[in-house]
PADRENTOR-343419 format. One record per residue: z, x, y of N, C-alpha, C, O in turn; residue in one letter; residue number from 0. Coordinates in steps of 0.001 Angstrom, whole numbers, plus 500000, padded with zeros to 6 digits. Layout:
% residues N
REC     nw     nu     nv    caw    cau    cav     cw     cu     cv     ow     ou     ov residu num
REC      Z      X      Y      Z      X      Y      Z      X      Y      Z      X      Y      A NUM
...
% end
This chain:
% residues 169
REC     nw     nu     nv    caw    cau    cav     cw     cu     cv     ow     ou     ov residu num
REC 506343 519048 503828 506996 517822 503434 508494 518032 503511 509055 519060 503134      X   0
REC 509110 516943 504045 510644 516941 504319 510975 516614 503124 510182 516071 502355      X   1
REC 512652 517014 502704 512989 516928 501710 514331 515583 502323 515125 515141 501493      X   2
REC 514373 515189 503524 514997 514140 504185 514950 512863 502952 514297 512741 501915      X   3
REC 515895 512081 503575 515476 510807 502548 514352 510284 502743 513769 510620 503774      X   4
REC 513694 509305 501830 512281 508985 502251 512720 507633 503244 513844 507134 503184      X   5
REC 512172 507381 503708 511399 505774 504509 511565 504812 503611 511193 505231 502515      X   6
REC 512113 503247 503536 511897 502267 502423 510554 501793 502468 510109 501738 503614      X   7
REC 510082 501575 501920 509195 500700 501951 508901 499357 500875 509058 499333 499654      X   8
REC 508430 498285 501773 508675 497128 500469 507074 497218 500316 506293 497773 501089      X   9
REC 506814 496600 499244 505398 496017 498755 505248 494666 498437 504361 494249 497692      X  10
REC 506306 493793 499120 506301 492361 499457 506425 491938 501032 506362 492577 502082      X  11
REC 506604 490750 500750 506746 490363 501978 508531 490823 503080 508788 490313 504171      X  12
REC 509273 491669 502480 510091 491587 503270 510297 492797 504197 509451 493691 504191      X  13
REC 511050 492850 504752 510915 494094 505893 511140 494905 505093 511652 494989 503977      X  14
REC 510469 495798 506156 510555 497585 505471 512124 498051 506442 512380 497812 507622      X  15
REC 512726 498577 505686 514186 499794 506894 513967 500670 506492 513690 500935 505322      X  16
REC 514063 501524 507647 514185 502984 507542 515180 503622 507361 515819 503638 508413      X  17
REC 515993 504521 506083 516990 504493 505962 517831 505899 507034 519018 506170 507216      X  18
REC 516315 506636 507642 516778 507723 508904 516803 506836 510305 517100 507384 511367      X  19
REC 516539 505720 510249 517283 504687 511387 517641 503415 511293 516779 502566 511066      X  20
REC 519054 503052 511461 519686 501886 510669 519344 500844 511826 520399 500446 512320      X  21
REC 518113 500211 512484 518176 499439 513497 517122 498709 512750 516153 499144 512127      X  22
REC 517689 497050 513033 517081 495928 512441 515794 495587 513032 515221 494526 512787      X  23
REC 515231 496700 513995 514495 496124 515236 512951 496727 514132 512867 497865 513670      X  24
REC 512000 495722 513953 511068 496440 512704 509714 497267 513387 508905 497940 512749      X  25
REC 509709 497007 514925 508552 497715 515572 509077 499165 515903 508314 500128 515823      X  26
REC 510388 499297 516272 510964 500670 516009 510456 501296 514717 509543 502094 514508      X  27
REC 511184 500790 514046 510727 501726 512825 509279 502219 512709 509122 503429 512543      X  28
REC 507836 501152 512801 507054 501295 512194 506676 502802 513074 506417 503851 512483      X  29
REC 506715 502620 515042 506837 504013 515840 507094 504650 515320 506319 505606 515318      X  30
REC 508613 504814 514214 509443 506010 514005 508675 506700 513002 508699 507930 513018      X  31
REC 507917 506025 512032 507226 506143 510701 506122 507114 511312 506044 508342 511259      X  32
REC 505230 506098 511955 503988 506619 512206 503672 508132 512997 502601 508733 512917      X  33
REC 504883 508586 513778 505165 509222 514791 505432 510715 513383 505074 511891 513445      X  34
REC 506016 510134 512514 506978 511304 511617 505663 511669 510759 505324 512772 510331      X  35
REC 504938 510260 510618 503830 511144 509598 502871 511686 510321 502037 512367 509723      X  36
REC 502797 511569 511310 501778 512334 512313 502576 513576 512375 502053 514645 512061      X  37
REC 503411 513530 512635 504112 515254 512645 504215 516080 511917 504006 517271 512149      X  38
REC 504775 515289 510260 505211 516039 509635 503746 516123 508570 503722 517250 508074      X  39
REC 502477 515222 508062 501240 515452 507780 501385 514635 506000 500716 514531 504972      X  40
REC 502514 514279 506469 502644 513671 504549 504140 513250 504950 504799 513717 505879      X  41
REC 504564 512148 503932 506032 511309 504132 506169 510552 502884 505267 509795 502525      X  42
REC 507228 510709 502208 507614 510105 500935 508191 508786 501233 509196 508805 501944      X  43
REC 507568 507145 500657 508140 506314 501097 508505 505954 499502 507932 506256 498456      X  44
REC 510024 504974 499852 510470 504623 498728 510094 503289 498412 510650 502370 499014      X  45
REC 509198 503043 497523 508878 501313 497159 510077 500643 496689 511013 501058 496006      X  46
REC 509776 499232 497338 511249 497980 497280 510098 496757 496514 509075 496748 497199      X  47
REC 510017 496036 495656 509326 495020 495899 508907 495217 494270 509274 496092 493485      X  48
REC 507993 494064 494064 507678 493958 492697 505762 493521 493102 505141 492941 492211      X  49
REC 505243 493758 494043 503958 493446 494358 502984 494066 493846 501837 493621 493846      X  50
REC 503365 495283 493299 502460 496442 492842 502510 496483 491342 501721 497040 490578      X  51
REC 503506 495841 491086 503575 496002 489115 502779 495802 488687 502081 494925 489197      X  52
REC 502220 496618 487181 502805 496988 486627 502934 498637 487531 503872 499379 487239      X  53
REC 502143 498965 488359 501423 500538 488789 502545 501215 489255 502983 502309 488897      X  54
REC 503171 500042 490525 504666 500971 490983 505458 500040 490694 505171 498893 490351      X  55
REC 507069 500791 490903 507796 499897 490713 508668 500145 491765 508633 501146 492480      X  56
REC 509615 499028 491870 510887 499642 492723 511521 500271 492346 512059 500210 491241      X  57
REC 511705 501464 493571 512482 502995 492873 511520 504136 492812 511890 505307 492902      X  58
REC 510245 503759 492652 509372 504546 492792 508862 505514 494044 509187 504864 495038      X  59
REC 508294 506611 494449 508172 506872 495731 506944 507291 496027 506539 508037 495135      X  60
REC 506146 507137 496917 504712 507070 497534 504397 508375 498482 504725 508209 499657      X  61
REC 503948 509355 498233 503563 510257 499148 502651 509744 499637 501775 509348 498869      X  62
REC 502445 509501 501337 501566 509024 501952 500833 510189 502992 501628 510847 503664      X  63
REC 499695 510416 503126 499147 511143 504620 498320 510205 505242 498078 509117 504718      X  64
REC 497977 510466 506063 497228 509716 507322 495738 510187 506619 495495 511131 505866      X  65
REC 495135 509472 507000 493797 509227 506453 492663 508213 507195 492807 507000 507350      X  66
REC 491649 508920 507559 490558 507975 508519 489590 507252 507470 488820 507690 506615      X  67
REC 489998 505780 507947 489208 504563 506866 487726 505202 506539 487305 505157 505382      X  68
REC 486937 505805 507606 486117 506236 506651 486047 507097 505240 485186 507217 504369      X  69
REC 487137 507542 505404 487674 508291 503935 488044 507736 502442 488018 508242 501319      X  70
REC 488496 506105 503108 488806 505134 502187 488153 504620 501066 487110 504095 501455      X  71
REC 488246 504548 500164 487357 503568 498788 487756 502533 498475 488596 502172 499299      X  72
REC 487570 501601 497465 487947 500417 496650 489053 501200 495681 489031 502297 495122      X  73
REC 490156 499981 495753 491170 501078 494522 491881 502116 495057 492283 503030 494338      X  74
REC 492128 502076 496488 492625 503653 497007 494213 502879 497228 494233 501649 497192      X  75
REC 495019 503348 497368 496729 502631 497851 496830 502862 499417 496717 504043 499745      X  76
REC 496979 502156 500214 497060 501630 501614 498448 501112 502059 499042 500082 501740      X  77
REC 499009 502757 503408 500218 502007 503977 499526 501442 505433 498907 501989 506345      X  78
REC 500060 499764 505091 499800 499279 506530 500979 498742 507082 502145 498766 506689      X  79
REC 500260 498093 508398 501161 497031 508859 500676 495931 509184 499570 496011 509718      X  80
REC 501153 494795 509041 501384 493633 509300 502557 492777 510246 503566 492259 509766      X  81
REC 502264 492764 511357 503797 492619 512297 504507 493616 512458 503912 494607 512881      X  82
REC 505868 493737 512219 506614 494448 511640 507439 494914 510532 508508 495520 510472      X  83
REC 506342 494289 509379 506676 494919 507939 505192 496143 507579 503995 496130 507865      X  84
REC 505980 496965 506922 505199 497632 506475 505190 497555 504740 506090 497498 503903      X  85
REC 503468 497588 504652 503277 497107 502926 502562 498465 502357 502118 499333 503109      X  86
REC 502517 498525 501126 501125 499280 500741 500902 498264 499397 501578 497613 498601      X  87
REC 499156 498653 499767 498774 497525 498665 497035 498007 498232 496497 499007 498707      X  88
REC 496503 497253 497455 495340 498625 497184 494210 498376 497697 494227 497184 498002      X  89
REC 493500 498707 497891 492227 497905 498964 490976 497768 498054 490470 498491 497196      X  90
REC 490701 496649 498541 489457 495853 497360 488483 495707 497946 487501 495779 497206      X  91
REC 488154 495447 499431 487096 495355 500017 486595 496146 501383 487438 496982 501708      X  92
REC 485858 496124 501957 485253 496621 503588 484358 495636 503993 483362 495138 503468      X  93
REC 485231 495385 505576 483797 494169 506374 483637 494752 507273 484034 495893 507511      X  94
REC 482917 493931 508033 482387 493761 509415 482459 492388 509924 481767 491595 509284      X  95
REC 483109 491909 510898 482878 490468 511884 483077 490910 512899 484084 491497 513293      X  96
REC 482014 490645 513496 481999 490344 515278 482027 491806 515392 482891 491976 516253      X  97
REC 481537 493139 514988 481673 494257 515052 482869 495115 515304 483094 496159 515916      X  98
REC 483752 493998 514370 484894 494343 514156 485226 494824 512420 485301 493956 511550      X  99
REC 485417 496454 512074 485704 496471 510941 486843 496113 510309 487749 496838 510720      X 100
REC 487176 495442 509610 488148 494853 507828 488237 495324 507145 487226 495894 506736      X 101
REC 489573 495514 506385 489821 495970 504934 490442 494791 504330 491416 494266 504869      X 102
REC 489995 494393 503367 490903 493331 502284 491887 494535 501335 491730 495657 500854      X 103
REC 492834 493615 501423 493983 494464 499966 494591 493464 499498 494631 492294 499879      X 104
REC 495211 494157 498380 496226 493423 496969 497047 493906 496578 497048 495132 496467      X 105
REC 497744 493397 496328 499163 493736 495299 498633 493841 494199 498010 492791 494043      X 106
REC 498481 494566 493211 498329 494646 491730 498745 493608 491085 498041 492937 490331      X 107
REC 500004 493392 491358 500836 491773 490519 500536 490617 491648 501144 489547 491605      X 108
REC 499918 490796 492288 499794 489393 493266 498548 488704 492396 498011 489250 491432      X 109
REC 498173 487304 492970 497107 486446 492361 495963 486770 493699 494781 487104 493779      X 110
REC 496698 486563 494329 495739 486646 495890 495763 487820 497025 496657 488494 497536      X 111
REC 494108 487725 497196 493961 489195 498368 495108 489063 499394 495925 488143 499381      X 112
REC 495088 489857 500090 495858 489857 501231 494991 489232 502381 493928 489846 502477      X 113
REC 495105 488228 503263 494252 487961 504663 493320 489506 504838 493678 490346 504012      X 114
REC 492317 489919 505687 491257 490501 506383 492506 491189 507265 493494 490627 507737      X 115
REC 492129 492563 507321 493556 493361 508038 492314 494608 508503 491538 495250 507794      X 116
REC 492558 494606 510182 492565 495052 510923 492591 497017 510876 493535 497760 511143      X 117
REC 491408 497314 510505 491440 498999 510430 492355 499773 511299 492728 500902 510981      X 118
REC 492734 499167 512425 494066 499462 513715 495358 499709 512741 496140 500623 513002      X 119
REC 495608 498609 511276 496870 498093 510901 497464 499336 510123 498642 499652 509958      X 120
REC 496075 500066 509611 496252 501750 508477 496801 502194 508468 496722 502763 509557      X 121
REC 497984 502739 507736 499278 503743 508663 498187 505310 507954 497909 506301 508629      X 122
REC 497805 505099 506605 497968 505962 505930 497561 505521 504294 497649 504445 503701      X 123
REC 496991 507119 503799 496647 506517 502144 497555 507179 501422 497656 508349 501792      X 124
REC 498624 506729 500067 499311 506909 499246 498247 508132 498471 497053 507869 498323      X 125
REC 498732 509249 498087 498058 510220 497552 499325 510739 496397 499242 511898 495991      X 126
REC 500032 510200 496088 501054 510651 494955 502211 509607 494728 502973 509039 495511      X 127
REC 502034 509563 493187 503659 508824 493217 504548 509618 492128 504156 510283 491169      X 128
REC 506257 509271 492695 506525 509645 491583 507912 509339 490708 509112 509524 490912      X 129
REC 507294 508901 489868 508823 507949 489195 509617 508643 488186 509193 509172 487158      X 130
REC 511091 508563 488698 512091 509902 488202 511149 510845 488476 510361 510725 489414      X 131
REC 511171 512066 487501 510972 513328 487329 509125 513550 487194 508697 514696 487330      X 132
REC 508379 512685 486995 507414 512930 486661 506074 512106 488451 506148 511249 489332      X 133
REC 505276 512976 488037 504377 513258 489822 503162 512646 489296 502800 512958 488162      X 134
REC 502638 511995 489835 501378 511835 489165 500245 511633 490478 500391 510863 491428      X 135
REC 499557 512182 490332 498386 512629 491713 497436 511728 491903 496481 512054 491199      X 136
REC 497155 510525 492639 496086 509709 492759 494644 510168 492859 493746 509538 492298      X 137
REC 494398 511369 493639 493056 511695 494060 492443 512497 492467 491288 512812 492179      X 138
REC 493691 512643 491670 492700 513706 490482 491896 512568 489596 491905 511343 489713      X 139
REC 491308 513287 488817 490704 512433 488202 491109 511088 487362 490446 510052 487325      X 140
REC 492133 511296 486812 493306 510157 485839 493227 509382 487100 492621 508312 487053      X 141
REC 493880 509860 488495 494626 508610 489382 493263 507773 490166 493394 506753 490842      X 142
REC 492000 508455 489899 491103 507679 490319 490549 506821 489389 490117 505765 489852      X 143
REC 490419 507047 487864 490085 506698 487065 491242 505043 486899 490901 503917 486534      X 144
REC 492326 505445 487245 493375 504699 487178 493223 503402 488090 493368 502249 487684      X 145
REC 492861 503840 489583 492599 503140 490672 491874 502199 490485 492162 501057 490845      X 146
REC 490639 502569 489794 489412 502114 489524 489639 500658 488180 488915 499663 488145      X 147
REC 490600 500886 487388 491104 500375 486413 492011 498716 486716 491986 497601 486194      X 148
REC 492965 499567 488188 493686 498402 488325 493020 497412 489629 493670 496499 490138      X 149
REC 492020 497673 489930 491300 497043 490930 490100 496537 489947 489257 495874 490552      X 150
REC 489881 496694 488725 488981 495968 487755 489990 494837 487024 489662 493722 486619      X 151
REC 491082 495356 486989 492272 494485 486381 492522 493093 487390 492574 491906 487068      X 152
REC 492650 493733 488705 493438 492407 489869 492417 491739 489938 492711 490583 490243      X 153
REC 490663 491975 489722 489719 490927 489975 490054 490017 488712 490349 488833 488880      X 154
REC 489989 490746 487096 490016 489698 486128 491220 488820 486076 491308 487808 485380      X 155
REC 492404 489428 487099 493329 488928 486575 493194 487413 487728 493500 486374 487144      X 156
REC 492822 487245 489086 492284 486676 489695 491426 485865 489708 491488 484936 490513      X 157
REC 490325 485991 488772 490052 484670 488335 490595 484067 487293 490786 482852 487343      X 158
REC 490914 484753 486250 491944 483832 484927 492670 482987 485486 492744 481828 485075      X 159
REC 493426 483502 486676 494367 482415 487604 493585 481103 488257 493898 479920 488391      X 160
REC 492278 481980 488637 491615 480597 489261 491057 479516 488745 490686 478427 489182      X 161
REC 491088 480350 487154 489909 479467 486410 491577 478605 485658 491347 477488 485195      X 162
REC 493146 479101 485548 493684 478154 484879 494182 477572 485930 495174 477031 485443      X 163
REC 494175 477216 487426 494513 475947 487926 492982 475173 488288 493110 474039 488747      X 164
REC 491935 475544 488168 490939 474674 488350 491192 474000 486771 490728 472874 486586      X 165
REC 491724 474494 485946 491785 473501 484294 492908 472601 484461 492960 471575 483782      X 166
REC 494207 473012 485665 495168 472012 485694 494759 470830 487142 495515 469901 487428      X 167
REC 493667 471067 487781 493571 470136 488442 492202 469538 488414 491954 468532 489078      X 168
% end
């Protein structure tokens, strides 16, 4: 693991910059990303965004490695892409259409899944975060236990939402 600056990364909708290349161009970057974590086998990205609250925050940073979706669970943290932003967000579901496999994901603080995203879109699974001084390990037992917690949380919190605008309309 490089001790380089990390990669930004948002967990909203706005572009991700890379702060080891200052070019506005966002398919560059995602190359530059994907290329570095293939090389280097792990990459610290810095979260921008408020999509993940309460779990991450902005300021926070994401050790990510590359990881084959069959490896994936419900509740695991997911860097993808979408265009040319890159998100991570936690994954709630697995499909199949047209013998094409799907992952659904969420923002922790979002109301709504993310659209059906493309197993191609995967950069990589978040396996550590760590805010200031303190590390905290997703795969041990706490961060699965944890996973498991806030993906029981985004369903209840998901329908409370659904069930209070079906009461306002």
């Amino acid at each position: 693991m490089s001790s380089k600056s990390p990669i930004v990364l948002t967990t909203g909708s706005t572009k991700a910059k890379s702060e080891v290349m200052d070019q506005p161009h966002g398919h560059c970057q995602l190359a530059l990303s994907r290329h570095a974590l293939e090389r280097e086998g792990a990459l610290w990205y810095l979260v921008q965004g408020s999509s993940m609250r309460p779990f991450l925050r902005s300021g926070d940073r994401v050790l990510v490695r590359p990881c084959p979706v069959e490896a994936l669970g419900c509740g695991d943290l997911v860097l993808f892409t979408r265009g040319s932003v890159m998100c991570l967000h936690r994954v709630m579901a697995f499909g199949k259409r047209s013998n094409h496999p799907w992952v659904r994901t969420k923002g922790d603080g979002c109301g709504r899944w993310d659209p059906p995203l493309a197993v191609e879109s995967i950069i990589g699974k978040g396996v550590m975060v760590r805010r200031g001084n303190r590390l905290q390990t997703l795969d041990s037992l706490f961060g699965r236990m944890a996973n498991v917690f806030c993906v029981g949380g985004s369903i209840f919190l998901g329908w409370g939402l659904w069930v209070k605008w079906r009461l306002r309309h």
